[in-house]
N, C-alpha and C positions, 0 to 999 in steps of 0.2 A: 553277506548276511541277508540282505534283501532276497537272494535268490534260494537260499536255504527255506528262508519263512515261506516262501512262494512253493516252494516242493512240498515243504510239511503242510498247510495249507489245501495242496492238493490232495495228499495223498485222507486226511480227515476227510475232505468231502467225498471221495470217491468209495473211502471204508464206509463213513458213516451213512452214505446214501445206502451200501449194502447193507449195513446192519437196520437200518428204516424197513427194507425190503424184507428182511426175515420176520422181523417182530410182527409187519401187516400178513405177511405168509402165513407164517403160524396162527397169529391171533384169527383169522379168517377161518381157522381147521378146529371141526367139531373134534371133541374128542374121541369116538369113530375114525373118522378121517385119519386123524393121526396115527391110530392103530395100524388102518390100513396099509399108507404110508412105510410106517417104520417094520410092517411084519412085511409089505413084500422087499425091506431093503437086508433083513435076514436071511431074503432067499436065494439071495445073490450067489453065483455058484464062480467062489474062492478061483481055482487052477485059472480059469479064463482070464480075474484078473493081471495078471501075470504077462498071459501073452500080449494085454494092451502095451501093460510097462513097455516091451519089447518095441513094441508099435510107435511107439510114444519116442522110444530113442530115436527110432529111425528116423523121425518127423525131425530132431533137433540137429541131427549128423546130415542130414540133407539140406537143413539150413546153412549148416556150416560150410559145406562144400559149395551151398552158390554162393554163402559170404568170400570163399576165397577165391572165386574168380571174378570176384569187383576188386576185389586187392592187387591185383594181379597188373593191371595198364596202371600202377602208382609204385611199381617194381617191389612190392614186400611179398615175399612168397615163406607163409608161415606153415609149420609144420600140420598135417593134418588133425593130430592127439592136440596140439594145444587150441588150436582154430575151435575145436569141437569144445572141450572146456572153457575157454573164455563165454561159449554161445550160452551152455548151462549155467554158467557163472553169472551173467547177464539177465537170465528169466529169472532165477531165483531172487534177483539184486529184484526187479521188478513187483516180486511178491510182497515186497520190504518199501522201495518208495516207487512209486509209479516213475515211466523214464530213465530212471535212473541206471537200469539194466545197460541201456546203450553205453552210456559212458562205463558201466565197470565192465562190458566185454573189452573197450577198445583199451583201458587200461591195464587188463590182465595180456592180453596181447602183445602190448609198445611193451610190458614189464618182462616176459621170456622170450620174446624174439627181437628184443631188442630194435623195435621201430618205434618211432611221430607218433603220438596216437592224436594228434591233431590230422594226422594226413589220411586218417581213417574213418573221421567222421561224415564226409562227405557219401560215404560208400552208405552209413549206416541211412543218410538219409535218403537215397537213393531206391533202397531195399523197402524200405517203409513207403514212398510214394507208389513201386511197385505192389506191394501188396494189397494197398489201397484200392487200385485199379482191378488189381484177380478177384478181392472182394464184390466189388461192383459186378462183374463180368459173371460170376458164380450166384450171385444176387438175381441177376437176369434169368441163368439158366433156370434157376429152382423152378421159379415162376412160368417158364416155357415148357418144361417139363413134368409139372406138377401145377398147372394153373387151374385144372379143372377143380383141383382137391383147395388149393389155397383159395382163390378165386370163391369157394360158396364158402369157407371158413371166415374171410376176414367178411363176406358178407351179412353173415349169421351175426360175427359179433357185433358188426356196424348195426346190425337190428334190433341186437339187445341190448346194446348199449345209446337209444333212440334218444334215451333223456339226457344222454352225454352230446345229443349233436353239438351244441356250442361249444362245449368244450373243445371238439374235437377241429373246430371249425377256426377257434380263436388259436391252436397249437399248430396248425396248417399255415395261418396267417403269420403267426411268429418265425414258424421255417422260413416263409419266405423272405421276411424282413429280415433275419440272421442272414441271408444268402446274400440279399440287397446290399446290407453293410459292409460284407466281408467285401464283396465286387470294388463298393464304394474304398473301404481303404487299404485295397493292394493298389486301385489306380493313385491315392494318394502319398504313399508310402511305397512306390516302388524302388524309391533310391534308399531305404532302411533295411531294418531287420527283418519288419514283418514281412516288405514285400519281397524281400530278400526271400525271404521262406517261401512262400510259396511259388517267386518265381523258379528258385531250386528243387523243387520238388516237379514239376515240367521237365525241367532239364536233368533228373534224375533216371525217368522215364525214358526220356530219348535218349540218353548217354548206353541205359541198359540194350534200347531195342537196335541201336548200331553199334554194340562190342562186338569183337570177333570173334566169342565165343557166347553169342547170343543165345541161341540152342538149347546148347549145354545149360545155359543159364534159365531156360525156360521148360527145360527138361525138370531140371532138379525141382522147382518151382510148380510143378506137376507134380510130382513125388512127393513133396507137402505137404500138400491138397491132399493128397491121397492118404495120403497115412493121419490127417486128420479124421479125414471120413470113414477110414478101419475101424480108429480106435472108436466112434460112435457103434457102427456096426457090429463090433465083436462087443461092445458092451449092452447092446441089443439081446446076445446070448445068454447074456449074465443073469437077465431076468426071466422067469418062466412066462410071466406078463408081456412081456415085450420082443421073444425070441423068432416070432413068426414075421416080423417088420424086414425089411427089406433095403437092401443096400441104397438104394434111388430113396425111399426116408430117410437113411442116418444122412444124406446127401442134404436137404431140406433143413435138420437138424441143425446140421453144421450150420448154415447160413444163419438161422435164427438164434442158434445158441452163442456166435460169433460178435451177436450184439449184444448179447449177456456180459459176455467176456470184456465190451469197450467198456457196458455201461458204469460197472462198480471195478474197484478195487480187486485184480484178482479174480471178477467173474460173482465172487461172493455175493448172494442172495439172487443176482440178478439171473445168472445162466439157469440154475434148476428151475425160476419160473417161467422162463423164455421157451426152455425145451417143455415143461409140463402144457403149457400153453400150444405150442405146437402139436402136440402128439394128441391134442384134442382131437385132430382134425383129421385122425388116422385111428378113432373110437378107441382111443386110451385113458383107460380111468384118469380122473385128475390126480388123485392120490399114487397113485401106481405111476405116473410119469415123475411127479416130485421126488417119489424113489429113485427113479432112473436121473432125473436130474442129478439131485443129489452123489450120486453114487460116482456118477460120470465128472461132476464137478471134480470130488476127492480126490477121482484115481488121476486124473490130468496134472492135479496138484501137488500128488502126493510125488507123481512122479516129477516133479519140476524140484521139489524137493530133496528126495534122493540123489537123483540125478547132481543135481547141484552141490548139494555137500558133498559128495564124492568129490565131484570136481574141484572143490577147493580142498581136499585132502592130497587126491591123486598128483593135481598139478605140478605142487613142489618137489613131489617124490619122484616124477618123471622128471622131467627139469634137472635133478638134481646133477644124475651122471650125463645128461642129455643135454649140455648147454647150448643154449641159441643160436644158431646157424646164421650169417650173413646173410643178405638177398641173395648174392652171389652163388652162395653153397646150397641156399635152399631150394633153387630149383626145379633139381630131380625134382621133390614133392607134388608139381605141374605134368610129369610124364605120362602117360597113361596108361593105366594100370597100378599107380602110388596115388591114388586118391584113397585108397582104403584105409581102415585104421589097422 
């Protein structure tokens, strides 16, 4: 019970923080602005989105494909159709309670292929420590590759934002005291949960960069990445405003918009500001970026959406004549050239 109130809990604070975010968004926008806003998100030109959708799959079916080779040294070799559905199954659960996606991927899983979904969780956290890290590592790049542009951007705002020094001075200080702590109680709680956690999450990392099909696993983990930063760029297209920006900015994007996505529930409120907020820095109207926020929020969602119901349709209907293969029989599905769907 405790741990239900502690989910629901989470998931209000991380809605409601989005919903604070929209109300201060809006209420900040002249009624002009608004106009602006909402006439370049009529300008959106329809067929393109479409090809995200596609983009969008490919980002979830490549996830899948390195989820199944963490499963792989714990002997479950799950079919590639249901691997891919429980992923979709998963994001959508996420849109609903935060977290919770992990446990109803491994549960849709353990339930057609007939494995532990205890024996699976390990993996899930693993994948999660790993992305952490590409996070950081993509974090760096923008900044090296785009320093000149960020670099006089967050300087500009640090100047007009000159009455906020304190602010900004006492939120620096509090980073650093959250760091302090957390230091302080993994050395204290190393034999518990918590430090249990994040000592597993080290050993998540290392587990991934000596498997035997490391590569591979870092290949597909590239392809990711990529097909994150498509779907920015082909949504780039979508706006007549925005269609001249360049692959190396939706790159930038992604990083910034990436902290949208932790901060709220969903992304909701927080990603269209993070990305309008960056596109500043690349002489994009502020209204005109809210658009492409906006736009770019939906279509992500919408497809995590689709996607997902499908997948709790499709699932059982495949499944149905398709019963659950053994480790034993499953296999083949590891050969190469049966990774595809």
């Amino acid at each position: 019970m405790k741990k239900i109130l502690l989910t629901l809990l989470q998931y209000v604070i991380f809605l409601g923080l989005g919903v604070v975010i929209i109300v201060y968004m809006f209420n900040e926008l002249t009624t002009q602005d608004k106009a602006e806003m909402f006439s370049s998100i009529k300008s959106v030109r329809i067929p393109l989105l479409f090809l995200i959708l596609v983009v969008g799959f490919f980002s979830h079916y490549f996830r899948a494909l390195r989820w199944k080779l963490l499963l792989e040294p714990l002997r479950i070799f799950p079919s590639t159709i249901n691997i891919t559905f429980a992923v979709l199954i998963g994001y959508i659960t996420n849109l609903v309670l935060p977290r919770a996606g992990e446990v109803a991927k491994c549960t849709v899983l353990a339930r057609y292929e007939k494995v532990p979904a205890d024996k699976m969780v390990g993996t899930i956290l693993a994948e999660r420590a790993f992305d952490v890290l590409c996070l950081g590592i993509i974090i760096a790049l923008a900044f090296i590759l785009q320093g000149h542009v960020l670099g006089g951007f967050i300087n500009e705002r640090l100047a007009n934002a000159s009455s906020k020094t304190k602010d900004v001075l006492i939120g620096i200080l509090g980073l650093i005291v959250l760091i302090i702590i957390a230091v302080v109680i993994y050395r204290k709680n190393k034999g518990n949960k918590v430090g249990g956690f994040i000592k597993n999450m080290g050993h998540g990392v290392r587990s991934i960069l000596h498997m035997k099909k490391r590569w591979e696993f870092i290949g597909y983990t590239f392809l990711i990445w990529i097909m994150y930063m498509l779907q920015i760029y082909i949504g780039f297209k979508c706006l007549p405003a925005t269609d001249h920006l360049s692959m190396l900015v939706a790159f930038v994007v992604l990083v910034f918009g990436s902290f949208g996505m932790i901060l709220t529930q969903g992304g909701i409120g927080a990603y269209p500001a993070a990305v309008a907020g960056i596109l500043l820095a690349y002489n994009i109207d502020h209204n005109v970026g809210l658009a492409f926020g906006w736009v770019a929020w939906a279509v992500q969602t919408g497809i995590i959406i689709i996607l997902g119901i499908l997948s709790f349709i499709l699932l059982p209907i495949y499944n149905r004549n398709n019963y659950a293969k053994s480790p034993l029989d499953t296999r083949q599905d590891t050969k190469p050239g049966s990774a595809g769907m």
